[in-house]
C-alpha positions as CSV (number, residue, x, y, z in Angstrom):
1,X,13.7,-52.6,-12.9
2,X,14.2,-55.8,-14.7
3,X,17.6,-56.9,-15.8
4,X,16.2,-60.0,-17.5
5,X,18.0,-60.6,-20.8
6,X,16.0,-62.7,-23.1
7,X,17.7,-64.7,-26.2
8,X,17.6,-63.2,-30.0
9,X,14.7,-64.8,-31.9
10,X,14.1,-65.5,-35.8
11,X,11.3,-67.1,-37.9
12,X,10.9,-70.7,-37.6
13,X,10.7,-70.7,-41.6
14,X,9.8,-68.4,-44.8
15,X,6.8,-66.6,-45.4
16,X,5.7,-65.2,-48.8
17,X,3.3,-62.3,-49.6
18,X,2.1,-60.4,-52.7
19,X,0.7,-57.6,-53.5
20,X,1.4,-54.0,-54.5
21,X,3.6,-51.0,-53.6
22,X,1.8,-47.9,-53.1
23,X,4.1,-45.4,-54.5
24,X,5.2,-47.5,-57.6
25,X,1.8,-49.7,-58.1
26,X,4.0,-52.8,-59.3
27,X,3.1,-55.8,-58.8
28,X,5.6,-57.1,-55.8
29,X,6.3,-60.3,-54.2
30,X,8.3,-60.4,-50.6
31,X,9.6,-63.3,-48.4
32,X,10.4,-62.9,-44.7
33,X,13.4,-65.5,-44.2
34,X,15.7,-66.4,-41.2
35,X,18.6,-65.0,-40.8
36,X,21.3,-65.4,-37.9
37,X,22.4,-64.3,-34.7
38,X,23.2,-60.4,-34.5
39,X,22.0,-60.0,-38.2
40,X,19.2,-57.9,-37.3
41,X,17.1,-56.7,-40.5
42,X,17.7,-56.2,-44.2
43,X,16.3,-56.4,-47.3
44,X,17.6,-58.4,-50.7
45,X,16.6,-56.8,-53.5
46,X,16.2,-60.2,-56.1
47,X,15.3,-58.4,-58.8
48,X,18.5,-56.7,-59.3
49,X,22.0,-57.9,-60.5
50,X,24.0,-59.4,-57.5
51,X,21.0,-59.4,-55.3
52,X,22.5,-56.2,-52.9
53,X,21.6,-56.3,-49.9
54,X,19.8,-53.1,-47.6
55,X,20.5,-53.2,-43.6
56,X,17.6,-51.3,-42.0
57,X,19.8,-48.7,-40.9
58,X,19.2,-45.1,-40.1
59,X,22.0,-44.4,-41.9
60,X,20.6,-44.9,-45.0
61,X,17.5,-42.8,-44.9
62,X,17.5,-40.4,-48.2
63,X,13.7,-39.7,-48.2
64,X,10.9,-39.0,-45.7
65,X,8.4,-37.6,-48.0
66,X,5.8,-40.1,-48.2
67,X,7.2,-43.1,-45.9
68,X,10.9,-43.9,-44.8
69,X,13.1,-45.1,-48.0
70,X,16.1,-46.5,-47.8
71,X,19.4,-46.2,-50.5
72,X,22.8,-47.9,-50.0
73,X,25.2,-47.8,-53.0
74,X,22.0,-46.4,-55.4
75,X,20.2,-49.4,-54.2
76,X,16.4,-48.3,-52.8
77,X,14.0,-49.9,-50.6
78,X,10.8,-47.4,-50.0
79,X,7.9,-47.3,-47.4
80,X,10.1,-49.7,-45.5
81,X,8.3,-49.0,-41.9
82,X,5.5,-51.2,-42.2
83,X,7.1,-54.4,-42.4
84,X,9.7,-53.3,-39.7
85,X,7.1,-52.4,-37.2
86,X,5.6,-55.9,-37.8
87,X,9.1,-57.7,-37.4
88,X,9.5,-55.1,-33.9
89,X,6.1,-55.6,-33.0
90,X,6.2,-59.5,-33.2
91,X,9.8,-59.3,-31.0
92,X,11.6,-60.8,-34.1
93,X,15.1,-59.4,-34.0
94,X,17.0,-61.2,-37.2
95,X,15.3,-61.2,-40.8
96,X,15.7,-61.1,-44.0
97,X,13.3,-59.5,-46.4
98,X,13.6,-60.5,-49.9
99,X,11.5,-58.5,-52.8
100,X,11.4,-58.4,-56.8
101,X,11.2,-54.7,-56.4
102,X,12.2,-51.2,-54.7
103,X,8.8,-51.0,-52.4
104,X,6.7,-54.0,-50.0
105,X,3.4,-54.5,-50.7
106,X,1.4,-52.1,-49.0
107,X,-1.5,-54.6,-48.6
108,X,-4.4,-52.7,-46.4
109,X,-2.1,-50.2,-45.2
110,X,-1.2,-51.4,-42.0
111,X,1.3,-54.1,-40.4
112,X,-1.6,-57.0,-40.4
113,X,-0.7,-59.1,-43.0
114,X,2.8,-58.9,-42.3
115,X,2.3,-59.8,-38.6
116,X,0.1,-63.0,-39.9
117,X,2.7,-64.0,-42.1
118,X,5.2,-63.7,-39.3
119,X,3.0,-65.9,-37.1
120,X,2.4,-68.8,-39.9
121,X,5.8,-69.2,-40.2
122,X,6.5,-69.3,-36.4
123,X,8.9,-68.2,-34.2
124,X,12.6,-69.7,-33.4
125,X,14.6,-68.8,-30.3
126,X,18.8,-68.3,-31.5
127,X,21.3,-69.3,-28.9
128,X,22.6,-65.9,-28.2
129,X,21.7,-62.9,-25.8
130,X,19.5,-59.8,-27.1
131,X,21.1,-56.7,-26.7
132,X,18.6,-54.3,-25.3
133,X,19.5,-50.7,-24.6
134,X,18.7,-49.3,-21.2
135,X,17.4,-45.9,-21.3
136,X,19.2,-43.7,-18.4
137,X,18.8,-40.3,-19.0
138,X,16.1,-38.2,-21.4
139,X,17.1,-38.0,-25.1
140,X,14.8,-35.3,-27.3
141,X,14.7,-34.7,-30.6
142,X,12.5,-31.4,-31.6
143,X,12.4,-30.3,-35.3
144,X,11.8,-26.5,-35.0
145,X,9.8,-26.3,-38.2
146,X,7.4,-28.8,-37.5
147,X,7.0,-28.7,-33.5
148,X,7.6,-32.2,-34.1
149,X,9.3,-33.4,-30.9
150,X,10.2,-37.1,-30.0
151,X,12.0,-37.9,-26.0
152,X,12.6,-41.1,-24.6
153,X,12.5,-41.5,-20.8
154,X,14.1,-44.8,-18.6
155,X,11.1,-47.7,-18.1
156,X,10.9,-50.8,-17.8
157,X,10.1,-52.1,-21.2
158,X,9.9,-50.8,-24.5
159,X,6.6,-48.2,-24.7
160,X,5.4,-45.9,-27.2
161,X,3.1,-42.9,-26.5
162,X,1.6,-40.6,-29.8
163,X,0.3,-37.5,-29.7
164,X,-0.8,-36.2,-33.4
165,X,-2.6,-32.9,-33.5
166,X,-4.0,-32.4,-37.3
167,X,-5.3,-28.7,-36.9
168,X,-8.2,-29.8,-39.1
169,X,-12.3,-30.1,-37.6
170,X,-12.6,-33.5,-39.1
171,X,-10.0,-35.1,-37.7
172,X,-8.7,-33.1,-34.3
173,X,-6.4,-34.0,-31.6
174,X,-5.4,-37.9,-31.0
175,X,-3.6,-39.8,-28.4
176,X,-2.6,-44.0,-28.6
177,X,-0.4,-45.5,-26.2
178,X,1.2,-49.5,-26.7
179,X,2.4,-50.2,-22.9
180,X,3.7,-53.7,-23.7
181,X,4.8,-55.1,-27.4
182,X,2.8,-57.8,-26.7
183,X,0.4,-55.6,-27.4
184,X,1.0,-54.4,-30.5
185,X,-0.6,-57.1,-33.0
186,X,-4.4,-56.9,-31.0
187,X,-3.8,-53.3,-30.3
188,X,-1.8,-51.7,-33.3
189,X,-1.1,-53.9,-36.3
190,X,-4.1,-53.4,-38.0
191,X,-4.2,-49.3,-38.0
192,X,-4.3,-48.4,-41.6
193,X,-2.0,-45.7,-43.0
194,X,-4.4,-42.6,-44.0
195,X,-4.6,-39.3,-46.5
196,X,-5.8,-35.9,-46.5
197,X,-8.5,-35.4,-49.5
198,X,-6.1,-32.6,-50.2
199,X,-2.7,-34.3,-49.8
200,X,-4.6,-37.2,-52.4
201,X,-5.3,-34.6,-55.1
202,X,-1.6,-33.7,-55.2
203,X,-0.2,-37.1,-54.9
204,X,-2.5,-37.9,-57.8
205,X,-1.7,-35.1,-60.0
206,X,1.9,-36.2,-59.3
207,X,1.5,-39.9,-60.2
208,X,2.5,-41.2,-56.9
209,X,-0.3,-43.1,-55.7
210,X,-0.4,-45.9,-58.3
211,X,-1.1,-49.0,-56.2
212,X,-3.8,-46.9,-53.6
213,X,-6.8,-48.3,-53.2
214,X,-9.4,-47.0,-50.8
215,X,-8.9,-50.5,-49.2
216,X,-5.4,-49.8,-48.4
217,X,-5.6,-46.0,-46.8
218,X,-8.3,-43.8,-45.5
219,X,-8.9,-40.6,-46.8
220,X,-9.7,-37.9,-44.6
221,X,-11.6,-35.6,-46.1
222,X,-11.0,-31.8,-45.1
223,X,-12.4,-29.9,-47.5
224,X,-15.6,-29.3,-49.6
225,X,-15.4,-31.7,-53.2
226,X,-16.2,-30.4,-56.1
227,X,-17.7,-32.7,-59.2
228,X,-14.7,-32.7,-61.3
229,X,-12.5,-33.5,-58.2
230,X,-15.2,-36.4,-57.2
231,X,-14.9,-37.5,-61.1
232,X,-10.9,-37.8,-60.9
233,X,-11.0,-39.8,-57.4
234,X,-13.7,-42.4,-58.9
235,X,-11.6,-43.1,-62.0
236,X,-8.5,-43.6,-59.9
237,X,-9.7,-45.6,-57.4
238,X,-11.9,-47.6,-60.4
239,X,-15.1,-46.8,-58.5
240,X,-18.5,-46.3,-59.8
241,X,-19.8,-43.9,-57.3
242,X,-17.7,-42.9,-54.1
243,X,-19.1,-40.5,-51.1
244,X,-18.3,-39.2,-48.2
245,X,-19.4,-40.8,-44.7
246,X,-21.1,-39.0,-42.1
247,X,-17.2,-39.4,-40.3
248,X,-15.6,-37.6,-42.9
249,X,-14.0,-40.5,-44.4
250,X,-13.8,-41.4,-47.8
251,X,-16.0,-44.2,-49.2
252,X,-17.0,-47.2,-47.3
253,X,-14.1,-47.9,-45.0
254,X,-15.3,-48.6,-41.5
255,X,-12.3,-47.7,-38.9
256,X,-10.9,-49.9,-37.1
257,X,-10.2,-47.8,-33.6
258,X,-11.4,-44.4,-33.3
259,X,-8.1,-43.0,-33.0
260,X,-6.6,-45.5,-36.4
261,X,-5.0,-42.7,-37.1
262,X,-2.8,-41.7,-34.1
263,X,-2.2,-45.4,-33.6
264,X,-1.3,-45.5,-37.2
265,X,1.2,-43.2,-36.4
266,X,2.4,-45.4,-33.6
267,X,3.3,-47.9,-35.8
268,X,5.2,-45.7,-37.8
269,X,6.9,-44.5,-35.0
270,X,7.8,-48.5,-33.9
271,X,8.9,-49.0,-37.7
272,X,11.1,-46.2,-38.1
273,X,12.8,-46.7,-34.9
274,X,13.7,-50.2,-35.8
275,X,16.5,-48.2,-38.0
276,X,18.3,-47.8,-34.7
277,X,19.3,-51.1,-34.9
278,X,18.8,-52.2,-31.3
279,X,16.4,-53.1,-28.7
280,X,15.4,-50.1,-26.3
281,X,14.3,-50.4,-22.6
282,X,12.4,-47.1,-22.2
283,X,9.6,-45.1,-23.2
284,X,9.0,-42.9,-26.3
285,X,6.7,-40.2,-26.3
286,X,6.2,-39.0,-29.6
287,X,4.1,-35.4,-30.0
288,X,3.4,-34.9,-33.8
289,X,5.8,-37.7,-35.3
290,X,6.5,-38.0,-38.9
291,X,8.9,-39.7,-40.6
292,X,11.5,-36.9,-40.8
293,X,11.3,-36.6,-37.0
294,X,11.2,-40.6,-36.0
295,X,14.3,-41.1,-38.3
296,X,16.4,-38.1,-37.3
297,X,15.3,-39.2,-33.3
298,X,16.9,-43.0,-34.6
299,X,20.2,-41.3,-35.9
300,X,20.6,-39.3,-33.0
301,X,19.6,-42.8,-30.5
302,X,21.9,-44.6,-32.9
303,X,24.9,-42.8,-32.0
304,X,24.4,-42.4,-29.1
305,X,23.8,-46.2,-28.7
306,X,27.0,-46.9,-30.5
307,X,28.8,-44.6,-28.5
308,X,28.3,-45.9,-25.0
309,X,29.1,-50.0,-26.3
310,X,32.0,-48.5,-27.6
311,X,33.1,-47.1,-23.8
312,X,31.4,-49.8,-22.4
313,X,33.3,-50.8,-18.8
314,X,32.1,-54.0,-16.8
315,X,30.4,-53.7,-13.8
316,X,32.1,-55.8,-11.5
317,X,32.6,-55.5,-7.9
318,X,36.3,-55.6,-6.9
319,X,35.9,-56.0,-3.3
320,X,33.3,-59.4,-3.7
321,X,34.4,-63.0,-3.4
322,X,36.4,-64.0,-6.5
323,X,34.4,-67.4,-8.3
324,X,38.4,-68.6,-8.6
325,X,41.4,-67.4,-6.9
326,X,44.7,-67.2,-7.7
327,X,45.1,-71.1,-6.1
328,X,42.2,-72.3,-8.1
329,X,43.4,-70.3,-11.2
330,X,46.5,-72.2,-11.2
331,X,44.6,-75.5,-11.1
332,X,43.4,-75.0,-14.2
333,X,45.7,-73.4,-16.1
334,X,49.6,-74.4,-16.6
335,X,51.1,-71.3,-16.4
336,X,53.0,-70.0,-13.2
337,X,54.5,-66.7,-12.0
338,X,56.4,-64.8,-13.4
339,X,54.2,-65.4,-16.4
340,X,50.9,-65.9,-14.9
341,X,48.8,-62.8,-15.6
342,X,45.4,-63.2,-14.6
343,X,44.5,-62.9,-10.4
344,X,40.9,-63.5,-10.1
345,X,37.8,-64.8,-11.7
346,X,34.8,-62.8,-11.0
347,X,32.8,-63.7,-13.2
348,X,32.3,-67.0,-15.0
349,X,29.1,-68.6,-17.4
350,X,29.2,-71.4,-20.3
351,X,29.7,-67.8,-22.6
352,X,31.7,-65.2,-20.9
353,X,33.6,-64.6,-18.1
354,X,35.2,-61.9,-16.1
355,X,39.1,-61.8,-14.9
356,X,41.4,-58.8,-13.1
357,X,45.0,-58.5,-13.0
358,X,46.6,-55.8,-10.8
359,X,49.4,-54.5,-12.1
360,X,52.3,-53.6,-9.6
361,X,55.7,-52.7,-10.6
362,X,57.2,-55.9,-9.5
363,X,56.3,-57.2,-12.6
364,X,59.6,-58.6,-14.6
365,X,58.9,-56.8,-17.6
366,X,58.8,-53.6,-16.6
367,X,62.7,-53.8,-16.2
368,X,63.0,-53.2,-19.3
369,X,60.1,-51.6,-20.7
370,X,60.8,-49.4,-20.4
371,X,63.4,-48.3,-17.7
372,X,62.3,-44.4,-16.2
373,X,58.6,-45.3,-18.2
374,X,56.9,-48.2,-17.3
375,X,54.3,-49.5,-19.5
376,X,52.7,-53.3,-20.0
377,X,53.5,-54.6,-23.3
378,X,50.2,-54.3,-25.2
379,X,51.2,-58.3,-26.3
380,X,51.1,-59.6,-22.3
381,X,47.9,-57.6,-22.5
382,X,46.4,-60.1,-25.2
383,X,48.5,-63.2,-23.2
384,X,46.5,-62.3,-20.2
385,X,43.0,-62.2,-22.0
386,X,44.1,-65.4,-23.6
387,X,44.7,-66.8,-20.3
388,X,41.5,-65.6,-18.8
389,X,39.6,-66.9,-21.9
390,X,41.4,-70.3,-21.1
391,X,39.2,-70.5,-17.6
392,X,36.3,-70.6,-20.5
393,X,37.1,-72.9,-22.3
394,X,38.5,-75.1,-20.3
395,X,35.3,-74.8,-17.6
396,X,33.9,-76.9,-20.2
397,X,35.4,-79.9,-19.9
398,X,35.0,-82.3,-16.8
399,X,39.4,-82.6,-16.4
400,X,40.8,-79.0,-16.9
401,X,43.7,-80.0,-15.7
402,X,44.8,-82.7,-18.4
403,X,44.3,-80.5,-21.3
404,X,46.3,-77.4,-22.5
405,X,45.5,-74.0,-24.4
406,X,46.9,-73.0,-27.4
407,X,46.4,-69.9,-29.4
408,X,45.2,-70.5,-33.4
409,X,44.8,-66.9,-34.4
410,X,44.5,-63.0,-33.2
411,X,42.4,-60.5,-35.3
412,X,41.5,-56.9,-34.9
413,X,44.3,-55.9,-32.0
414,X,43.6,-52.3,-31.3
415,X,45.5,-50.7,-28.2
416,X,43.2,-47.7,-27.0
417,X,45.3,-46.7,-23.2
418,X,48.5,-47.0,-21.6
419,X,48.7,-49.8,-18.8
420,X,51.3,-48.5,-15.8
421,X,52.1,-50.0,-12.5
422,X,49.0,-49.5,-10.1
423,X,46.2,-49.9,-12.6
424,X,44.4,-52.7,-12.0
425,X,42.9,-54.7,-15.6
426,X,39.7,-56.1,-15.8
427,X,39.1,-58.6,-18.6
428,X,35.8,-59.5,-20.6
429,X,35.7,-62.3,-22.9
430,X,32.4,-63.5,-24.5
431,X,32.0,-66.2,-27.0
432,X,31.4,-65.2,-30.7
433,X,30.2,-68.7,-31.9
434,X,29.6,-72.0,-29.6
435,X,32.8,-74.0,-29.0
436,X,33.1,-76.9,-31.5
437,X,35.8,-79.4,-31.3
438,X,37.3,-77.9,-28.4
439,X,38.0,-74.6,-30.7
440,X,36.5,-71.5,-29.7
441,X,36.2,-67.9,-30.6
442,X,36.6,-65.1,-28.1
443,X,35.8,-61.2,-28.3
444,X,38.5,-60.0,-26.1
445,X,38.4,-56.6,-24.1
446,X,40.8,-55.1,-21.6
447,X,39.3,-52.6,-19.4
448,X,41.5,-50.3,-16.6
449,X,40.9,-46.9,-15.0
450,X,36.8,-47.0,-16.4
451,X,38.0,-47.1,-19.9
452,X,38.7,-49.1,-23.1
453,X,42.3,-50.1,-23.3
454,X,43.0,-52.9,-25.3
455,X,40.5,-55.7,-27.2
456,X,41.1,-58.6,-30.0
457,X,38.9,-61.2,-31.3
458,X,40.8,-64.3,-30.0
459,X,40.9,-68.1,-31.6
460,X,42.1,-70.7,-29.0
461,X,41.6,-74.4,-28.5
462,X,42.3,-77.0,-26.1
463,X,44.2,-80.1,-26.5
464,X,44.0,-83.1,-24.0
465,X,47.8,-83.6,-22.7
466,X,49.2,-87.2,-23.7
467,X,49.3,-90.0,-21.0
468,X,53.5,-89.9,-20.2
């Protein structure tokens, strides 16, 4: 299996469409823009008073009923899957989407436009890693009342397998698979979203199709017409005449793949999984998907998700040759013992790097800290990730050993686990932005016994030492 991590990616510069929403049938005008490192997407709603802004989160799915709307603070975005499966589709991770109104146009139906846009305005590599999620073990979702069932298995890369089973004679059982999202402009982009001739009648009575055209869905039909039913569907659509094809469809659309419909769903599935919020290494197999089902599979994936980066523990081989010793350690950094507290350095790039301390009870402090319970101060904790970010830092500089450290600023200290003699620290730092003027900005994480048990976002920055 590939552990390649690729960078995060943007648009090289905005893109503009027009056109209606399908639900509301307003007139609707959208911009893809770039956005920054670990912004992932959102939507700006311009039209409104402040401009709020809409993360494409699964935790703001109110409504599946006809496509995957989105509220934060009374604050809507509707059939939002679309343009997400484009953005996932083209391996765009950070966007955002602005509109004059609540729903993107729905254009044909399917994630073409979108994708075209996305390649006029060209693609920017961002100077930070993609976090991708590594499928280990098999995570279902199954909604009883459908038989709706979504599972994700480890793979290699990201794949989507759909199995959609309509129970009707004109349109039976359908399979589409993307194996590589590369794949998914020549192979899915263009599937165009789709109606039962009996879901139509009731969306019509309802008021709900307002911007549908038979150019931007195609209508199954499963079930005899009758002239009065004909009558209604040409005044809505503003057709003369319409019939129905020998293929059961609606009109004159010509499909695009015989199975548009289960790669339709595909898409969906792509779109409404981009709620998750990261990247994921593994295959879905989706049998009967729907929006209810894709978006409760996301919640449950997000959490998940969020839950294992929150336990996250380094893996790091204690036993391998250390990249700096205590010896080389000390010729970088000025501190010495007793108040050098960082042994090794395991790991070390131009953004993170990787230090252990073990902890005996020879230390000094724990003479008085406490005497019959000994326990590392949780502020030695933060000196030693300070030091250990110092090997950073200062690594980027030809002299280490004429400049000196200094801490500017500690934020968001939390203290998770008690540290006692015998427990042996791993520390993690990683950059949060790129060092400028010899200031940089650390995330900060203490690790010891496979858990969590100390972290702090860290501002340091090195001065060069004055000729004596």
């Amino acid at each position: 299996m590939s552990n390649e991590v690729r960078n995060q990616r943007t648009i090289a510069s905005e893109a503009t469409l027009k056109g209606v929403g399908l639900h509301t049938g307003k007139e609707v005008v959208m911009t893809f823009k770039p956005a920054p490192v670990d912004h992932g997407y959102a939507f700006k709603r311009i039209d409104l008073e402040g401009e709020p802004i809409i993360e494409a989160d699964a935790s703001y799915v109110v409504n599946t009923q006809r496509g995957t709307n989105l509220e934060k603070k009374g604050v809507k975005i509707q059939t939002s899957e679309h343009v997400l499966a484009a953005l996932v589709g083209m391996d765009i991770d950070n966007v955002l989407i602005e509109l004059n109104a609540s729903e993107p146009p729905i254009m044909d139906g399917s994630s073409k436009f979108f994708v075209e846009a996305i390649e006029e305005a060209g693609i920017e590599e961002q100077d930070a890693p993609l976090f991708e999620y590594i499928v280990k073990d098999v995570i279902s979702y199954v909604d009883e009342e459908s038989g709706s069932e979504i599972t994700v298995i480890p793979a290699d890369k990201y794949q989507v397998t759909t199995m959609v089973d309509f129970g009707t004679k004109i349109l039976g059982t359908q399979n589409a698979t993307l194996k590589h999202i590369s794949d998914f402009k020549d192979e899915i982009a263009d599937a165009r979203t789709f109606s039962f001739l009996h879901e139509l009648e009731m969306l019509l009575e309802h008021g709900l199709i307002k911007g549908g055209d038979l150019n931007n869905a195609i209508v199954y039909v499963d079930k005899e017409i009758s002239e009065s039913t004909m009558k209604k569907l040409e005044k809505a659509f503003n057709k003369e005449k319409l019939s129905v094809k020998p293929n059961g469809i609606l009109d004159n659309l010509t499909l695009h793949h015989p199975n548009e419909a289960a790669r339709h769903k595909l898409l969906d599935v792509i779109g409404d999984l981009a709620l998750i919020g990261a990247r994921i290494r593994g295959k879905v197999i989706a049998n009967k998907p729907g929006h209810y089902v894709n978006t409760q599979f996301a919640k449950r994936l997000q959490k998940i998700i969020k839950n294992e980066r929150r336990n996250y523990v380094p893996k790091v081989d204690l036993h391998a040759t250390p990249i700096k010793d205590v010896n080389a350690i000390m010729a970088m950094l000025p501190h010495r013992p007793p108040f050098l507290l960082v042994d090794k350095i395991l790991e070390l790039s131009d953004k993170h790097v990787i230090g252990i301390k073990n902890v005996t009870m020879n230390e000094p402090f724990f003479v008085g800290h406490f005497p019959g319970a000994p326990v590392m101060p949780g502020v030695l904790q933060i000196e030693a990730m300070a030091q250990t970010g110092g090997i950073l830092v200062l690594s980027t500089v030809p002299d280490p050993e004429n400049y000196l450290t200094y801490l500017l600023k500690i934020d968001n200290v939390r203290y998770k686990q008690q540290v006692v003699p015998g427990d042996t620290l791993i520390f993690k730092l990683d950059l949060m932005t790129p060092i400028r003027r010899g200031i940089c900005q650390m995330q900060a994480r203490a690790y010891a016994n496979g858990k969590l048990v100390s972290e702090a976002e860290i501002m340091a920055q090195i001065v060069k030492v004055k000729d004596k």
